[in-house]
LODOBA-559547 format. One record per residue: x, y, z of N, C-alpha, C in turn. Coordinates in steps of 0.05 Angstrom, whole numbers, padded with zeros to 5 digits, always signed. Each point is the difference from the previous one (the first is absolute). Layout:
N
XYZXYZXYZ ...
This chain:
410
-01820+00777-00365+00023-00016-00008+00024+00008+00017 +00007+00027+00011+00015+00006+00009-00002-00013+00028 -00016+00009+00015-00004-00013+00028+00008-00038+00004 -00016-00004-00017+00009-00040-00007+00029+00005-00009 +00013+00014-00015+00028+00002-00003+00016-00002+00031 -00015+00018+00006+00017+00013+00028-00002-00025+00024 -00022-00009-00004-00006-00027+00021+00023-00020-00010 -00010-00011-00026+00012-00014-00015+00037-00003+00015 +00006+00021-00002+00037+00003+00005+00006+00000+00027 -00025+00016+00017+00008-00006+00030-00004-00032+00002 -00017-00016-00003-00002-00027+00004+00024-00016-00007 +00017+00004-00022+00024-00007-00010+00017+00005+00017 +00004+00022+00011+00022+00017+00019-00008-00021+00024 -00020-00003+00007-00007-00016+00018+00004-00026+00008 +00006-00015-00025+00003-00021-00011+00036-00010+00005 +00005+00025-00011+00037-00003+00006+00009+00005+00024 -00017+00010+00016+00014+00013+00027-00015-00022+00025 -00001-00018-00015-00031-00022+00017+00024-00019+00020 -00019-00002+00025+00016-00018+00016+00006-00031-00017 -00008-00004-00024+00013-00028-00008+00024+00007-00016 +00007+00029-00008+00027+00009-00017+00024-00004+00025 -00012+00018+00022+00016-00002+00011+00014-00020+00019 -00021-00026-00002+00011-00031-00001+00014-00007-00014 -00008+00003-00026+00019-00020-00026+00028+00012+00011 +00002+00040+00004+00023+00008-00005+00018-00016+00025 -00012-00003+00025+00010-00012+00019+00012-00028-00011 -00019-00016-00007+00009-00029+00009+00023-00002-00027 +00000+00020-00026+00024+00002-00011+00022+00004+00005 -00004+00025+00020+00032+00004+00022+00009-00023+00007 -00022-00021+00019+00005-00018+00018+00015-00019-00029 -00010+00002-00008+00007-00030-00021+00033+00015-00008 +00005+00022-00001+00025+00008-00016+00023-00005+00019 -00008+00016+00033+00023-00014+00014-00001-00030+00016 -00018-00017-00011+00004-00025+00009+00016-00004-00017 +00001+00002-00027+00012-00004-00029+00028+00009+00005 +00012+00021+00010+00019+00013+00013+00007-00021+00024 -00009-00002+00018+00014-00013+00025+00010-00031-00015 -00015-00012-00020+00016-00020-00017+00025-00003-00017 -00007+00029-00016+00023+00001-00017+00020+00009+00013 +00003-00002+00028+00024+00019+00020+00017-00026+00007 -00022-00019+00002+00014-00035+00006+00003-00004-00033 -00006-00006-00018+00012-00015-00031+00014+00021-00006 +00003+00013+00000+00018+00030-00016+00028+00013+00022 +00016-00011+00014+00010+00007+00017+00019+00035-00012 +00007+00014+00016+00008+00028-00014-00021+00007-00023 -00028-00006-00002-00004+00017-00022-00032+00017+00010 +00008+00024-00012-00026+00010-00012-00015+00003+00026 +00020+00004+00024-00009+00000+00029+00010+00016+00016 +00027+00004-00004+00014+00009+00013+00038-00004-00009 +00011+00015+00019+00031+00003-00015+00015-00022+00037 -00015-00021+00002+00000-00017+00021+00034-00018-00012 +00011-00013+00018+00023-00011-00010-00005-00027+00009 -00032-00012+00004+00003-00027+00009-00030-00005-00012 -00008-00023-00003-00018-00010-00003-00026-00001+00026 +00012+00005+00022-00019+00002+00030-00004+00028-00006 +00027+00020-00004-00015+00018+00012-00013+00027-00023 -00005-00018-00029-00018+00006-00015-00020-00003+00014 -00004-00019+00010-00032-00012+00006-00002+00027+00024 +00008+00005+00028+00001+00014+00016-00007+00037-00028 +00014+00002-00009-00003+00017-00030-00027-00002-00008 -00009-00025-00002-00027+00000-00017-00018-00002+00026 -00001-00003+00020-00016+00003+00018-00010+00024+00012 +00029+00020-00008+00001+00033+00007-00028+00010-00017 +00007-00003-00030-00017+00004-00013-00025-00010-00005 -00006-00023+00007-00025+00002+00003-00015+00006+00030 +00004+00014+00019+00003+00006+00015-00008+00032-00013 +00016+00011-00006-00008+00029-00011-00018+00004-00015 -00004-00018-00024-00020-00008-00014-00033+00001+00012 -00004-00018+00015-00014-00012+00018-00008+00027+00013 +00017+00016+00011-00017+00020+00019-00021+00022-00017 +00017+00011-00025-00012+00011-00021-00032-00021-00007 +00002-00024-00002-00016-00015-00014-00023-00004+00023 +00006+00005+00026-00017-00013+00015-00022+00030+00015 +00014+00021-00009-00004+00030+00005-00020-00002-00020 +00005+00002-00019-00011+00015-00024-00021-00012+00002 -00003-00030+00004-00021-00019-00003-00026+00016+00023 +00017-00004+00020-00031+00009+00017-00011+00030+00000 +00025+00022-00013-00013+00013+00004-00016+00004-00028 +00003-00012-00025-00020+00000-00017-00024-00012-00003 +00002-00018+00015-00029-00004+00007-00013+00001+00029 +00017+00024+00012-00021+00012+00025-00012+00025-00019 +00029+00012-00017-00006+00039-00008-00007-00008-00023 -00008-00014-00018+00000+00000-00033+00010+00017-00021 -00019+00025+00019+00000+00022-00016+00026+00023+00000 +00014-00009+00019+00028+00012+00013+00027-00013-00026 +00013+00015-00009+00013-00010-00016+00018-00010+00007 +00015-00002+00033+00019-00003+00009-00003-00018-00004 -00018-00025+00010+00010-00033+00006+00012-00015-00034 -00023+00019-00018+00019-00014-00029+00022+00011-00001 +00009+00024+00010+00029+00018-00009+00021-00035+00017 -00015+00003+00029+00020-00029+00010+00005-00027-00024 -00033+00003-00002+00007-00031-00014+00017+00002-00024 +00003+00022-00015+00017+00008-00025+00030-00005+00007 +00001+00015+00025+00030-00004+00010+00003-00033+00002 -00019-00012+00019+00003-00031+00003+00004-00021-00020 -00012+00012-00013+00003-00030-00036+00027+00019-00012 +00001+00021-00003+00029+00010-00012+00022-00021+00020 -00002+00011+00025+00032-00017+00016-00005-00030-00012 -00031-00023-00001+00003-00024+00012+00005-00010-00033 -00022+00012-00014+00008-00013-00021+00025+00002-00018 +00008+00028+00000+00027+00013-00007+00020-00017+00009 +00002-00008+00019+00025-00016+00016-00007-00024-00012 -00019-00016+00001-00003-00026-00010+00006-00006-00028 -00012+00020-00011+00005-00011-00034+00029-00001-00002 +00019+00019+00004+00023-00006-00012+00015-00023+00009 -00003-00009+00035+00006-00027+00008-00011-00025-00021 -00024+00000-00003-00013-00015-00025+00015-00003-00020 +00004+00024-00008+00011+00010-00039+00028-00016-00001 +00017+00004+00032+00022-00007+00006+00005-00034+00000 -00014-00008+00010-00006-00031+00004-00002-00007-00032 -00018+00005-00012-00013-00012-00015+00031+00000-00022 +00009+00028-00001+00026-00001-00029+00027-00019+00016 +00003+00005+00020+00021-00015+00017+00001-00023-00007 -00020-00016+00006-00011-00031-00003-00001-00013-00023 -00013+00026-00018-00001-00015-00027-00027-00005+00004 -00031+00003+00019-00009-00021-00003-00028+00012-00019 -00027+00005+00000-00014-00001-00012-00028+00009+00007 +00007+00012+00020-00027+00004+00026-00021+00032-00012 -00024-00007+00009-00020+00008-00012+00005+00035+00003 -00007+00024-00023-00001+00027+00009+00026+00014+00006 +00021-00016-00016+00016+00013+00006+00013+00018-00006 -00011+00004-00025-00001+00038-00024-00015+00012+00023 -00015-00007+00006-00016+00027+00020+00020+00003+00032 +00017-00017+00009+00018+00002+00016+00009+00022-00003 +00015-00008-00027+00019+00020+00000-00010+00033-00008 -00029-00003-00016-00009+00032+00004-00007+00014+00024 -00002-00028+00022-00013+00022+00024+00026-00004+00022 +00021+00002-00016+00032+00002+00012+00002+00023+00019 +00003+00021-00017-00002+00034+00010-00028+00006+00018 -00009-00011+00009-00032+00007+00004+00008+00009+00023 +00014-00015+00020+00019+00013+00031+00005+00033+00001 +00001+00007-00018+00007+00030-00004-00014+00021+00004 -00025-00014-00002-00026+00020-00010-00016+00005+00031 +00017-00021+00021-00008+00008+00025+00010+00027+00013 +00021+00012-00012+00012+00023+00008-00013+00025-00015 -00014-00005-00023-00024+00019-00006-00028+00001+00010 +00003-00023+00011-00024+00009+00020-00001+00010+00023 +00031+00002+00014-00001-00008+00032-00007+00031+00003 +00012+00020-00017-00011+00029+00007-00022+00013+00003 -00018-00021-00013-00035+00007-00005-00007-00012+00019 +00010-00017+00012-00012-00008+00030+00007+00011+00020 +00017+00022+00001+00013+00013+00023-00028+00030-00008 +00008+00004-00033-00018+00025-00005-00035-00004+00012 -00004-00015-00009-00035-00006+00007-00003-00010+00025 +00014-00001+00024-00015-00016+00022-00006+00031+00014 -00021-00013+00014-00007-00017+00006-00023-00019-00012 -00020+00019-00014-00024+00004-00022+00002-00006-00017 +00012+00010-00020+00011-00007-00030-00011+00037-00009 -00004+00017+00015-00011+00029-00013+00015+00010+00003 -00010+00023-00026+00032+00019-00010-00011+00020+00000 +00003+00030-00007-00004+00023-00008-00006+00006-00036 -00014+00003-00006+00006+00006-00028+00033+00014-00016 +00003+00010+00014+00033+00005-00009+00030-00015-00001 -00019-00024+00009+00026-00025-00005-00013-00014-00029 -00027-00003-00011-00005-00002-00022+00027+00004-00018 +00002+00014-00011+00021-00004-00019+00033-00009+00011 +00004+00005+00015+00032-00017+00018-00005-00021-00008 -00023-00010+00003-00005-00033+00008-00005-00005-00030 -00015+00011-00017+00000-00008-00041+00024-00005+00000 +00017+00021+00006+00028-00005-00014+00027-00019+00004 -00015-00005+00034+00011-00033+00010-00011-00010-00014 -00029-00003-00005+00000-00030-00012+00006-00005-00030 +00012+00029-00017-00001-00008-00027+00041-00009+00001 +00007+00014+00026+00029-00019-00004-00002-00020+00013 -00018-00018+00018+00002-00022+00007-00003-00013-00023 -00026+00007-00020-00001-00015-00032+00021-00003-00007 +00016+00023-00011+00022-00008-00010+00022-00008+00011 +00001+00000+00025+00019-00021+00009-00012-00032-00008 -00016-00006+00007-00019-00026-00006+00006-00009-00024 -00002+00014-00028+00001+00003-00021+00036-00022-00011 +00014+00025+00019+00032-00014+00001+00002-00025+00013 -00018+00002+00015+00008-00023+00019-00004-00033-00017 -00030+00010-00003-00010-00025-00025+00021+00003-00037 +00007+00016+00001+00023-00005-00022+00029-00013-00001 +00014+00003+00030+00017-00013+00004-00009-00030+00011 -00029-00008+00001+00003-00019+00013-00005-00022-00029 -00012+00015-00017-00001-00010-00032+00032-00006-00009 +00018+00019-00003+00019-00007-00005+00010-00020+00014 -00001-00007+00029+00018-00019+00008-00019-00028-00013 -00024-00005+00002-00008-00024-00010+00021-00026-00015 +00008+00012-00025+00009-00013-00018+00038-00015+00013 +00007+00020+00019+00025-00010+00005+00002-00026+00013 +00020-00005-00006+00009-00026+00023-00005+00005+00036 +00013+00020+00010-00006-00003+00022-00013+00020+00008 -00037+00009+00007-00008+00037-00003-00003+00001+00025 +00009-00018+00025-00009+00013+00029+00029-00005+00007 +00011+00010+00017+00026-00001+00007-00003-00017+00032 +00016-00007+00017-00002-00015+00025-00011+00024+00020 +00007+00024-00006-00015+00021+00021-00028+00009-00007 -00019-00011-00023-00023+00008-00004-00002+00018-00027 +00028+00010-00016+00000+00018-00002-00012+00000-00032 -00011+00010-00016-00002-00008-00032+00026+00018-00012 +00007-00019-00021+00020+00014-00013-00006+00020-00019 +00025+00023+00010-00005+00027-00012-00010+00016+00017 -00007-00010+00023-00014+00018+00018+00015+00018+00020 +00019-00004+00003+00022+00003+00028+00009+00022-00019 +00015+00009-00030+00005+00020-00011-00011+00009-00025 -00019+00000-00006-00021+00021-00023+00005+00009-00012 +00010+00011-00034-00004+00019-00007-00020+00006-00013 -00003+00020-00019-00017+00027-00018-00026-00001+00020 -00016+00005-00008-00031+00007+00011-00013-00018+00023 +00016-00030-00004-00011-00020+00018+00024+00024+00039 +00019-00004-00012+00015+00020+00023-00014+00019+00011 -00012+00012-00020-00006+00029+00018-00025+00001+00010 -00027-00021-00009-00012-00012+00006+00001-00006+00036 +00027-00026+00000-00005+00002+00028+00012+00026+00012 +00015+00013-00007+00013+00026+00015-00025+00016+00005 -00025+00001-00014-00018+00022+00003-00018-00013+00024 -00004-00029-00002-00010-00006+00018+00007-00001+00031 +00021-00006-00006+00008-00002+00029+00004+00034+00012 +00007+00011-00014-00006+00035+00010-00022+00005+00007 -00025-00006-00020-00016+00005+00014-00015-00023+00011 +00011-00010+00020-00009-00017+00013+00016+00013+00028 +00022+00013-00002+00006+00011+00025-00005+00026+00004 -00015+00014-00021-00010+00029+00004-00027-00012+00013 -00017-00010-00008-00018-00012+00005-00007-00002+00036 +00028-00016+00010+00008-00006+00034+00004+00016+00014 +00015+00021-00016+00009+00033+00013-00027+00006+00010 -00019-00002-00018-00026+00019-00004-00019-00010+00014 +00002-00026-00001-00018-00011+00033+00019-00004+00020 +00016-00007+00004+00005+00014+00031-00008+00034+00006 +00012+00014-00010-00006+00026-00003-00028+00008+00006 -00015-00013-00017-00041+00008+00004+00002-00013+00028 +00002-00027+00007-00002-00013+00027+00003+00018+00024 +00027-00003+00007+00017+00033+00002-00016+00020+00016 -00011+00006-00027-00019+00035+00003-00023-00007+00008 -00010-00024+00002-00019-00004+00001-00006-00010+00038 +00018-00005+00001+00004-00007+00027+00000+00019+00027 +00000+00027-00009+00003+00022+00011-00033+00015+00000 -00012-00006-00005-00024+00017-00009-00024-00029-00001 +00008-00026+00007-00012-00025+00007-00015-00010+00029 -00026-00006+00002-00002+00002+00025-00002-00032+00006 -00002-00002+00029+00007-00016+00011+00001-00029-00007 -00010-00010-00008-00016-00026-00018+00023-00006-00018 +00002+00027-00025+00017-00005-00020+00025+00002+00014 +00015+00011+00019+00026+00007+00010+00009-00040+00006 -00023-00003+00015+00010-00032+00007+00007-00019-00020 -00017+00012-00028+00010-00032-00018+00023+00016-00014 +00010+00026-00002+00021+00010-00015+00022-00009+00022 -00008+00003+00017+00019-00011+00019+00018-00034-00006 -00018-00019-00001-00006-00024-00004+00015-00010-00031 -00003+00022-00021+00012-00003-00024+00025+00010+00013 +00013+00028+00008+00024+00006-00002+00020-00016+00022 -00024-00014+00019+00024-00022+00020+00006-00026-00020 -00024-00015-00018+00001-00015-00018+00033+00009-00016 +00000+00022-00008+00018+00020-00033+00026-00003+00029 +00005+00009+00016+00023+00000+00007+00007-00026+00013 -00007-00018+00001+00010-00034+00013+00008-00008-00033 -00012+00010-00016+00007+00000-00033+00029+00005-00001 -00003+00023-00009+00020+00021+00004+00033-00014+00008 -00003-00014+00030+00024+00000+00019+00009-00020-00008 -00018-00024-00017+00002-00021-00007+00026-00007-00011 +00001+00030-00024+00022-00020-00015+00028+00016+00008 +00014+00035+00020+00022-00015+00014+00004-00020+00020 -00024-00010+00009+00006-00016+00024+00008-00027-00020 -00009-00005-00016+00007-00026-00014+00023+00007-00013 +00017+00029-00005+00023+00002-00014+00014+00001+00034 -00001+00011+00022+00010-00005+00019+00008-00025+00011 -00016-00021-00004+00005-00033+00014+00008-00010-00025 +00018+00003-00015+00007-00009-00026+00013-00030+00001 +00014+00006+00029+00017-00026+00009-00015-00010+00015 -00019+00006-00004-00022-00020+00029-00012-00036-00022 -00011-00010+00007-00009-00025-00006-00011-00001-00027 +00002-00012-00023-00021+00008-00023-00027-00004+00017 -00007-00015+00015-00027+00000+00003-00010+00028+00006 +00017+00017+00013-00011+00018+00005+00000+00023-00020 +00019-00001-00019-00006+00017-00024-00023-00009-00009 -00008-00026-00008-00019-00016-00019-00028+00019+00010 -00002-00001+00027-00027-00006+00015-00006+00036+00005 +00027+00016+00013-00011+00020+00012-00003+00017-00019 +00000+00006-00032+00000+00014-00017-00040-00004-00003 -00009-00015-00010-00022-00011-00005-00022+00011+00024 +00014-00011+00026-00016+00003+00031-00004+00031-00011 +00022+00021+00004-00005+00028+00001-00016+00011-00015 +00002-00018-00028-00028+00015-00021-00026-00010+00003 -00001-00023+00014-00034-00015+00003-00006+00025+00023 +00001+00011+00017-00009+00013+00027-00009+00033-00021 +00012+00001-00025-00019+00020-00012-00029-00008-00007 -00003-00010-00022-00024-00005+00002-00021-00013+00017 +00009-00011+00020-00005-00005+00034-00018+00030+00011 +00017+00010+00004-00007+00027+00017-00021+00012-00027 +00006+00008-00022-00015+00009-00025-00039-00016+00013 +00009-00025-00004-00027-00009+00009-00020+00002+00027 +00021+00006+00021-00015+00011+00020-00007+00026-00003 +00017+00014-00009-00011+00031-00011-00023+00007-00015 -00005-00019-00018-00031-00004-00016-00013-00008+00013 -00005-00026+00013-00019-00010+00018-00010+00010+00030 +00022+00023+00003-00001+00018+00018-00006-00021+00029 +00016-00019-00005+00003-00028+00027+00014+00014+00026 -00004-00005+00022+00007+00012+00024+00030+00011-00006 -00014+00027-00013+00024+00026-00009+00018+00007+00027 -00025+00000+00026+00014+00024+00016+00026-00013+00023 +00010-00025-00006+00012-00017+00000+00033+00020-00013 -00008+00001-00022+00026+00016-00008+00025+00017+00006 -00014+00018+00022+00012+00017+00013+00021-00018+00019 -00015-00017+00015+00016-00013+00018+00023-00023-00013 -00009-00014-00025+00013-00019-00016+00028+00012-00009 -00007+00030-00010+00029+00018-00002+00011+00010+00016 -00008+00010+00028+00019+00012+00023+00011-00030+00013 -00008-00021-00004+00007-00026+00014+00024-00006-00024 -00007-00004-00016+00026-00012-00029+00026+00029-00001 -00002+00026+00006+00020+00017+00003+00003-00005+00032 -00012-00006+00019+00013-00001+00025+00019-00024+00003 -00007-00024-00013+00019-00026+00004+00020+00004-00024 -00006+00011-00024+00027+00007-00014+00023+00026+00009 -00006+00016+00011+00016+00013+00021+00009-00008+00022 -00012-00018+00005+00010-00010+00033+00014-00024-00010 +00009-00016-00015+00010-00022-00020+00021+00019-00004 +00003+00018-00011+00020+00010-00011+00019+00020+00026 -00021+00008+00020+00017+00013+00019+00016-00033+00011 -00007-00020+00006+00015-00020+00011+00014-00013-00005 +00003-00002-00036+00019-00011-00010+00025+00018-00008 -00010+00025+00014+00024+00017+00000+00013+00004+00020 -00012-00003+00022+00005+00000+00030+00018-00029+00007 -00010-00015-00011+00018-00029+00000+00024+00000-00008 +00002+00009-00030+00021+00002-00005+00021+00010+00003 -00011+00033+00016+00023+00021+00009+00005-00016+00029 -00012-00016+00011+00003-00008+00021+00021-00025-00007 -00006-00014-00017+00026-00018-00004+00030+00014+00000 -00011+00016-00025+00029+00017-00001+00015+00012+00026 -00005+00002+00012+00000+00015+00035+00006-00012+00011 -00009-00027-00004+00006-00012+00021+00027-00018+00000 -00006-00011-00031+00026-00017-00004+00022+00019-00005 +00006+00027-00011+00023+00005-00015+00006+00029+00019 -00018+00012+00014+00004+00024+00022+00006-00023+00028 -00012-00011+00013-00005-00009+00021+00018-00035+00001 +00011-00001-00026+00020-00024-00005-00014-00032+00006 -00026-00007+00002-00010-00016+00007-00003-00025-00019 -00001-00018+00012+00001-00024-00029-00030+00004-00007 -00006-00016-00027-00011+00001-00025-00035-00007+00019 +00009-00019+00010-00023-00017+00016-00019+00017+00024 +00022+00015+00016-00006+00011+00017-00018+00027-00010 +00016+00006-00016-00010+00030-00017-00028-00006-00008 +00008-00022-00017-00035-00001-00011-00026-00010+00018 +00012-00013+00016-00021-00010+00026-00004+00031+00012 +00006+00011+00006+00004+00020+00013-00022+00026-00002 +00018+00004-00033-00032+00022-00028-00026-00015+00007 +00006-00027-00004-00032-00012-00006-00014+00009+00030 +00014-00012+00019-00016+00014+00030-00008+00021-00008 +00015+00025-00001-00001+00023+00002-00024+00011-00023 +00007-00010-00016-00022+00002-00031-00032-00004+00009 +00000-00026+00014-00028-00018+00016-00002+00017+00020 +00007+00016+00015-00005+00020+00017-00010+00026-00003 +00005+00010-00024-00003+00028-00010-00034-00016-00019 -00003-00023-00008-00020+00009-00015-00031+00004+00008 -00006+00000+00030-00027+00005+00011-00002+00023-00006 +00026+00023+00010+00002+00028+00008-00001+00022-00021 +00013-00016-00021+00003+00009-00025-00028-00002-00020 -00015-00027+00011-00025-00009-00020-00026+00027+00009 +00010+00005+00022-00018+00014+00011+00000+00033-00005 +00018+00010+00004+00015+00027-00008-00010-00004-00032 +00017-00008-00020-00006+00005-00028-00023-00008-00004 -00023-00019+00013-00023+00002-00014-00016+00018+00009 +00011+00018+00023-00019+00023+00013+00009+00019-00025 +00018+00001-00011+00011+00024-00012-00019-00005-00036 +00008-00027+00002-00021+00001-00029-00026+00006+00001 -00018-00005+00019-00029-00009+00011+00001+00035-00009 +00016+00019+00013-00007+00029-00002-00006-00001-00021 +00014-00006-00014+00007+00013-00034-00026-00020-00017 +00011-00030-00006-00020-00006-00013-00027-00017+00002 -00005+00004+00038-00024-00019+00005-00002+00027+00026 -00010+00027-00009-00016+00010+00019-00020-00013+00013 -00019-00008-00008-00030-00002+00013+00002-00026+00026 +00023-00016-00008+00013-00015+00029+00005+00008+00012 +00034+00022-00004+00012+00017+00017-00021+00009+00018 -00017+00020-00011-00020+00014+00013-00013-00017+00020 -00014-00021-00006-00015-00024+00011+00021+00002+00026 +00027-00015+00001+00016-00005+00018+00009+00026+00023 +00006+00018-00015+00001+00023+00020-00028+00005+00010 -00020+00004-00007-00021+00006+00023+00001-00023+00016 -00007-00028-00006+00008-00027+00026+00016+00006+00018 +00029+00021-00009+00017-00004+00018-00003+00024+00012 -00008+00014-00008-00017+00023+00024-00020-00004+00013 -00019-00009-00011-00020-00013+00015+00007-00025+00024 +00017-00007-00004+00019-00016+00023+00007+00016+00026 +00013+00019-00015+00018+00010+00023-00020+00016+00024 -00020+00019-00019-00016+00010+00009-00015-00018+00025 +00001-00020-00003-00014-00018+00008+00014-00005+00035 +00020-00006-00005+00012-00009+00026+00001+00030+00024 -00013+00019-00012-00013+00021+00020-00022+00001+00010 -00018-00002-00019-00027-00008+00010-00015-00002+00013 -00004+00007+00012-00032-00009+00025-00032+00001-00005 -00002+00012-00001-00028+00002-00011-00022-00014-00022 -00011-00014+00002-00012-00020-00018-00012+00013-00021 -00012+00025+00001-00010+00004-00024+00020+00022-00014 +00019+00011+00007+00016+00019-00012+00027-00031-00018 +00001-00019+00016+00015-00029-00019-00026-00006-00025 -00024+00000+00000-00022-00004-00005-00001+00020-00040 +00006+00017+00017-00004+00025-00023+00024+00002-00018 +00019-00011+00011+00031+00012-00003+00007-00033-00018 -00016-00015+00012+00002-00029-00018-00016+00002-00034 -00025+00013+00001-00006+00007-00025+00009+00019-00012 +00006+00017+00005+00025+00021-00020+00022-00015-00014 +00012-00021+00018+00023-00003-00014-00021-00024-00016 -00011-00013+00004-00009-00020-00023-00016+00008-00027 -00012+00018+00005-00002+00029-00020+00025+00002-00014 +00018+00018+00011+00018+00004-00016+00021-00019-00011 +00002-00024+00009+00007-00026-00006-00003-00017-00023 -00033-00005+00003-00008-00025-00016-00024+00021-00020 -00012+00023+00015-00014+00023-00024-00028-00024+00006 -00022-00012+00012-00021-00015+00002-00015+00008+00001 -00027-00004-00012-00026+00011+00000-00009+00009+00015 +00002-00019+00015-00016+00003+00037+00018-00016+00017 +00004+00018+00016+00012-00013+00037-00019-00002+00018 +00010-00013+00017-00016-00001+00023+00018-00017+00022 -00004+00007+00030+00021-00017+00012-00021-00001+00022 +00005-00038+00012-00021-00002+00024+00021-00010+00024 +00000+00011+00014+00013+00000+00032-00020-00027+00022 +00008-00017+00010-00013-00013+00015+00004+00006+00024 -00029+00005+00018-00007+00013+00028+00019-00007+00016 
């Protein structure tokens, strides 16, 4: 009885984790932000964004499903390449939290706005808060990658996350009971009423959660971290791949408090852009997709954002110089930087990306300095088989190939 028990429940387990779950969960996402990219056009300012126009809600709702979408389109393949990997559902959990979370309350919003009568709309408004529950997951996806394997001594850390995620859950579905009955329970920003200030137990509820939901983050970055040091080669590349993913995250949101005065489109869009390139990189790190790519993808993205930033400093001290030291009109000055700017950037592209290549794309650097010894060496030369011998060393130490061989014609 026991053994048929034991079959019995793996077949079930099997059952839930089956490439058709992880369809339904997909084409639900899909259906939530198509449902979203609509209610961004009938719902103008709502339940989308804090947009001040009716266009650039929609640009707003396009951000988001866009973010949505990367989570949803991640999770999807990698749950039914890994099944058994918990990561691609940890994605898809995050993905129906953002798509459907965001949609219902646009829904909930529409529907009390209007007055009108439209199907499910008690359940709108319970899966109001659902958006939230993506930030309790995002830490278990940083903790478990690449694998979804732990140590036995995160066992209990992880019980005691999940008995405050319950009871955050718990609150969550109680305030969303209470708003039911009111006149208006989704507000124009998504929000259910009562939710934005809490009190007694529903309060501390979310206070516990969201603590530990950032002790939780501490604690995988931290394992990642440590783990990264004592990781061999294989794993270094996809930790790699997550922490270039975590810091394009990361920069996202001063650079979006930096261009404050820049275009809404560009608030709308580049907030969204910076978080889809996490779970992006997350998925090549599991699928372990031409990793060794990485090295070069980050000494190339810090060599043009240094060299961007050495020029737009160079320009500018050059305007200044020119027009207000050197007394020159406005026109002249700036024609002038720009030459001068367009001149420095071969010399400069080349210098700072030799200097990054050291640091964070050795195995090029290396590659390039033996070529360029093997060059020089070269223009001395005479002898055909001492060029002969002196040509496979460096391609050895170069490219590292199975077998060489070099044929000279008579």
């Amino acid at each position: 009885m026991t053994h048929g028990g034991q079959v019995a429940g793996a077949k079930g387990r099997a059952r839930v984790g089956s490439p058709a779950t992880a369809t339904a969960v997909c084409v639900l996402s899909v259906l939530s932000l198509i449902g979203l990219l609509v209610m961004s056009v009938l719902v103008p300012r709502a339940a989308v964004s804090f947009a001040s126009s009716s266009a650039d809600n929609v640009l707003a709702g396009l951000g988001a499903a866009l973010f949505g979408l990367s989570f949803t389109g991640v999770g999807f393949v990698v749950a039914r390449r890994q099944p058994r990997n918990p990561m691609g559902w940890l994605l898809l959990g995050v993905a129906i939290s953002i798509d459907l979370g965001s949609f219902a309350p646009a829904y909930a919003y529409y529907d009390y706005r209007h007055h009108t009568s439209l199907p499910l709309e008690p359940v709108a408004v319970l899966l109001s808060g659902l958006w939230i529950f993506a930030f309790l997951l995002l830490p278990l996806v940083v903790l478990l990658f690449p694998d979804g394997s732990l140590g036995s001594r995160w066992r209990w850390p992880l019980r005691v996350y999940a008995l405050l995620a319950a009871f955050f859950t718990v609150a969550m579905c109680k305030v969303a009971i209470a708003a039911l009955p009111l006149r208006m329970p989704v507000d124009s920003q998504g929000n259910l009423a009562g939710l934005n200030h809490p009190g007694g137990w529903v309060g501390l509820a979310q206070g516990l959660g969201l603590v530990g939901a950032g002790i939780i983050a501490i604690a995988a970055i931290a394992r990642q971290a440590h783990g990264f040091r004592r990781a061999g080669s294989e794993r270094r590349q996809q930790l790699k791949w997550l922490m270039g993913g975590a810091a394009i995250c990361l920069l996202t949101e001063p650079m979006t408090i930096a261009w404050s005065s820049a275009p809404e489109v560009v608030s709308n869009l580049a907030f969204p852009i910076g978080f889809a390139v996490l779970p992006l990189s997350i998925g090549v790190g599991i699928l372990r997709y031409r990793l060794y790519e990485i090295d070069r993808l980050i000494s190339r993205t810090l060599g043009y954002l240094i060299l961007t930033g050495t020029l737009v400093g160079t320009f500018i001290g050059l305007i200044a110089l020119t027009t207000d030291t050197l007394a020159l009109s406005g026109r002249v000055g700036v024609a002038a930087s720009t030459l001068a700017a367009a001149a420095l950037f071969n010399p400069l592209r080349r210098r700072i990306q030799r200097v990054v290549d050291r640091r964070f794309n050795r195995a090029r650097y290396d590659a390039e300095a033996t070529v360029a010894a093997f060059t020089a060496r070269l223009r001395d030369a005479v002898e055909i088989d001492a060029i002969a011998a002196d040509l496979r060393d460096a391609v050895n130490r170069a490219v590292a190939p199975t077998h060489t061989s070099v044929w000279i014609k008579p």
